[in-house]
N, C-alpha and C positions, 0 to 999 in steps of 0.2 A: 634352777638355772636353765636348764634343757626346756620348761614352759616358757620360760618371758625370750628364749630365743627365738622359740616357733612362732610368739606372739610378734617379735618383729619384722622376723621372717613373711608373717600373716599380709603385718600394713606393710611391706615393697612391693605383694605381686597387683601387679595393676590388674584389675577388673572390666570387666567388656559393660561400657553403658551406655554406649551406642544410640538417644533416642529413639532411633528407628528400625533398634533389634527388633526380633519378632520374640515370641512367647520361646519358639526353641532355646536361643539365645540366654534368655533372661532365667529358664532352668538351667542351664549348663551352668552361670557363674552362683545360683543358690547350693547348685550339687558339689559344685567346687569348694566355696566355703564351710558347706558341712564333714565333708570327705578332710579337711584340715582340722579343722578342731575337735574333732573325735578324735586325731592324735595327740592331742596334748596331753593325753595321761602318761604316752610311753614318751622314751626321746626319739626325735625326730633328725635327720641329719639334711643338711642344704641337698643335697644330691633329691632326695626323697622327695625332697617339696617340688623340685623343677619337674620331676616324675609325672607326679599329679598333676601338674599343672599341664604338661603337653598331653597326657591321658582325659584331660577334662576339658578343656576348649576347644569348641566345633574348629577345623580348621578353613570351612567354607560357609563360614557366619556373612561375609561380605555379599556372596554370590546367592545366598539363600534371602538374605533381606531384598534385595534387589529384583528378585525374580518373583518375589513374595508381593512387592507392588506392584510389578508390571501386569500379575495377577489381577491384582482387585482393581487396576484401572482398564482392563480388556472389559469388563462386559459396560461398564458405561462409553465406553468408547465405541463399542460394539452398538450400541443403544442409541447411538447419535450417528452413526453411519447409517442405520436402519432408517430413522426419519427423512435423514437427509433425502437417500434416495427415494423414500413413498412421497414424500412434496417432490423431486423430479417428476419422477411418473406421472402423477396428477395433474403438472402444470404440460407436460408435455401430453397426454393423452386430452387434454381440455382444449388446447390448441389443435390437434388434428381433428378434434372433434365437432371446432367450429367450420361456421362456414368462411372462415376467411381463406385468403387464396395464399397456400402456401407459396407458391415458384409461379413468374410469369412463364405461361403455355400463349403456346402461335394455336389458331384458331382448329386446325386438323388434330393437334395433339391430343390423344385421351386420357381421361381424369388419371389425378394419380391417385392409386392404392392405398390405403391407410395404412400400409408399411412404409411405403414411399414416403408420404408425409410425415412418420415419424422419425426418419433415419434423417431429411432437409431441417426438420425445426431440431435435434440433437447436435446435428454437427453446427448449427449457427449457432447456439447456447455455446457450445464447449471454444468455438473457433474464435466469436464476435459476441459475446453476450452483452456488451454494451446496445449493441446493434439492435438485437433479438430483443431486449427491453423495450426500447426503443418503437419497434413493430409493433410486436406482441401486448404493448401496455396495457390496452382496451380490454382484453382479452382475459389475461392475468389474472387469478385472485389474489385475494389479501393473505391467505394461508401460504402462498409459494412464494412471498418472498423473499424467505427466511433461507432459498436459493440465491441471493443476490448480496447474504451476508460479506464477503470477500471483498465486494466492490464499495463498501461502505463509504468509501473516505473519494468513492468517484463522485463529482459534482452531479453529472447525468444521471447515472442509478440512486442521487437521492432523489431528484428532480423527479421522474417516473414513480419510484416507491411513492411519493407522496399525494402523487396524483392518482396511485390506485387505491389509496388511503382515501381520497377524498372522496372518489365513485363508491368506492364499499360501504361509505356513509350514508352517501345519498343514497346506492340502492335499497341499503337498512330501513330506511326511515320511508322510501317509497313503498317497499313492502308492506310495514306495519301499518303505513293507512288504506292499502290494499286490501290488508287481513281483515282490518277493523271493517269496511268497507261488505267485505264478503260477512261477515257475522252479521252487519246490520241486515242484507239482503236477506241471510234466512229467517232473520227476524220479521220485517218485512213481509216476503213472502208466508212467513206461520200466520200474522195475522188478514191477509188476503186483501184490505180493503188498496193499498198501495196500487196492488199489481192485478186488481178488476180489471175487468175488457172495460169498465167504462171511463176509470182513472187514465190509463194506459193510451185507448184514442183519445183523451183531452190532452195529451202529453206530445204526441206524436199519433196526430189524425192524419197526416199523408201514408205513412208507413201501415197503419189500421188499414186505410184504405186499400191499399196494394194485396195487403196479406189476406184480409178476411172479408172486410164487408163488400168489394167487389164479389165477393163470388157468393153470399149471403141470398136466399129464398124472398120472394116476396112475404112467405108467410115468416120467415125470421124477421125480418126489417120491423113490421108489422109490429110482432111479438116486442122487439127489442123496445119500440117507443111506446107500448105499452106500460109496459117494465116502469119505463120512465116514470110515465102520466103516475100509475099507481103509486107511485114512492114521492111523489111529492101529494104532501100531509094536506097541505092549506094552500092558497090561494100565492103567499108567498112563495112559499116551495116550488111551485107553480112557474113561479116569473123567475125565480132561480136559476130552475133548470132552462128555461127558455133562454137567459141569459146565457148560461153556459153554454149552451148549441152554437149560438151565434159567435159566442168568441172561438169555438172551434172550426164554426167553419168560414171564420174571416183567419185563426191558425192555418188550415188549409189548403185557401185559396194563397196565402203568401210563401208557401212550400211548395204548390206548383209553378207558380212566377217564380222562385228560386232554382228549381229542378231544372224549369224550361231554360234559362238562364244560360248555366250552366252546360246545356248539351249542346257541344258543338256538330252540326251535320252538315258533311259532306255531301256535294251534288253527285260524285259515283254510286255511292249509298244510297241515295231517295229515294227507288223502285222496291231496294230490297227492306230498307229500314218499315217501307210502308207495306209490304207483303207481311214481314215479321209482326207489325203492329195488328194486323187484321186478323192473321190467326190467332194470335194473342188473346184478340178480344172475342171469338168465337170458342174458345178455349173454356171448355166446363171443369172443372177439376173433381175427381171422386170424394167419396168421403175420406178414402186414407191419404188421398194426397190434400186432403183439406186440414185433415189431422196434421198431416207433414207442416204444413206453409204455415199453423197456429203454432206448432212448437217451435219453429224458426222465428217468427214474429215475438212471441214471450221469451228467448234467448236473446235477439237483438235489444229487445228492451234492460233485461238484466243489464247485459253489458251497459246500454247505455249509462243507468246505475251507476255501474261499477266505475268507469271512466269518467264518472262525474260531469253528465251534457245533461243531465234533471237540472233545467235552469232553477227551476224552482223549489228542489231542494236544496234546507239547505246543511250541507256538508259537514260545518266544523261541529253538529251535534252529533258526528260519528266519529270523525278524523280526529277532537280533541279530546273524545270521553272517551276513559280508561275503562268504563266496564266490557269495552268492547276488545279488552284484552287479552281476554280470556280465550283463548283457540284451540283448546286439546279436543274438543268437538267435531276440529271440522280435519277431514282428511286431504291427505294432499292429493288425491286420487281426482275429488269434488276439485281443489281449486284450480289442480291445473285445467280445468274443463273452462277457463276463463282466464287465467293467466300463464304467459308465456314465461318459464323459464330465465332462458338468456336473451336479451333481446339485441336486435340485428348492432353489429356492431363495424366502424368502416376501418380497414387492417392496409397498412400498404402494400405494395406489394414485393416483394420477396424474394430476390436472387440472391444468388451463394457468392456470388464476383463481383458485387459491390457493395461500398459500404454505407 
């Protein structure tokens, strides 16, 4: 009889099942039901059971589950404060780091200090960030926007977000034919015939002119159109090359009527432009500065390459071939020796007292 009482005794006392107990919790109410039923062999009295029962449930189960969340959600939370502020920094140290003008200055005023700068574009972010988008767009990458999450549902900060969406496209897609572009170059250049002294003046024989064969030996000239004569085989070969002389120096002649064209001279200037011109031409240059003005000449022509002014290459056999994907080869050391970075961008300009 003293068994089937404690058995009902058993099913009244209610149990903690709290979904969101912890593991302490969820041992207290096993240690409690076991702590009861090993009394069922002796008699048990009501008094006994409420005993046990205030002896065996935590009385700070509510404040232990609680505190036990706020736990395991601190380090992601922690986790997302930490990004938050490194895309800060980044978009603000990128910004002072351009050339844009932060604050309009009167013409005596001296630069401001890139503390300066960062403390004016901080307080426009936190005061006016509609504003500072607004500015700053151009500038912006596509990594920091994730700074302008809050303002989502603002009309303007989508309008901006999506226009720095579209630049980070295009500048993607400029790059990749850039890279491709410089991969074909050292291809190119490995196999030499492209980037000859003799390809190179058929290409751009004003600029030859300037750099190298103006200041060229009678006994180099000499030698050079030997060269020639020797390497053509036959009599065609022959009219070949002849041909090609003459379309380079009818190329040329249409590069100086463009040159001349193009420079406008002033009557103050005459005396002096024509002194400049005379030493110029009495001007011998050594070997190292001949050396100097050949490595300038085969740099401006890369670039030309590179930039795509090879009328007569042609292009989409690099821009749209995939093999030229491949770029763990080339360091960025080499590329930026030809391309720039960030390139100029126009910011307006920038006071704290208006909007």
């Amino acid at each position: 009889m003293a068994g089937s009482q404690t058995q009902d005794l058993l099913e009244d006392i209610p149990k903690v099942s709290d979904p969101s107990a912890d593991s302490v919790t969820q041992e207290a109410n096993s240690q409690m039901e076991g702590m009861l039923t090993v009394s069922t062999e002796g008699h048990v009295t009501l008094s006994d059971v409420e005993e046990q029962i205030k002896s065996s449930v935590p009385t700070s189960t509510g404040f232990e589950i609680g505190d036990a969340a706020r736990m395991m959600n601190e380090p992601h939370d922690q986790q997302q404060e930490d990004a938050m502020n490194a895309s800060l920094n980044s978009m603000f140290h990128t910004i002072a780091s351009s050339k844009a003008q932060i604050k309009s200055q009167q013409k005596d005023e001296p630069d401001l200090m890139y503390d300066q700068k960062l403390d004016i574009i901080k307080d426009l972010f936190w005061c006016k960030p509609v504003v500072f988008l607004e500015r700053f767009h151009k500038i912006i990458k596509e990594e920091h926007l994730v700074c302008f999450n809050h303002l989502a549902d603002n009309y303007e900060v989508t309008f901006y977000c999506k226009e720095i969406r579209k630049s980070s496209m295009k500048k993607t897609a400029r790059t990749n034919v850039r890279n491709k572009r410089y991969a074909a170059l050292q291809q190119l250049i490995k196999d030499g015939e492209y980037f000859s002294d003799e390809q190179m003046r058929t290409r751009d024989p004003l600029l030859y002119q300037q750099y190298i064969r103006q200041y060229m030996t009678e006994e180099e000239l000499l030698a050079e159109n030997s060269k020639n004569l020797s390497n053509a085989m036959c009599l065609s070969d022959l009219l070949m090359s002849t041909y090609q002389e003459k379309i380079v120096q009818e190329r040329l002649q249409w590069q100086k009527e463009r040159e001349d064209a193009c420079v406008e001279e002033e009557e103050d200037d005459e005396e002096e432009d024509d002194d400049t011109e005379s030493k110029a031409a009495d001007w011998i240059p050594s070997d190292d500065e001949r050396s100097m003005l050949r490595e300038e000449f085969v740099s401006r022509m890369y670039q030309r390459f590179l930039d795509g002014e090879d009328r007569d290459f042609d292009y989409s056999t690099v821009d749209d071939n995939p093999d030229f994907d491949n770029l763990d080869i080339i360091s960025r050391d080499e590329e930026e020796r030809y391309f720039d970075e960030e390139e100029p961008v126009e910011v307006e300009d920038m006071e704290m007292d208006k909007d």
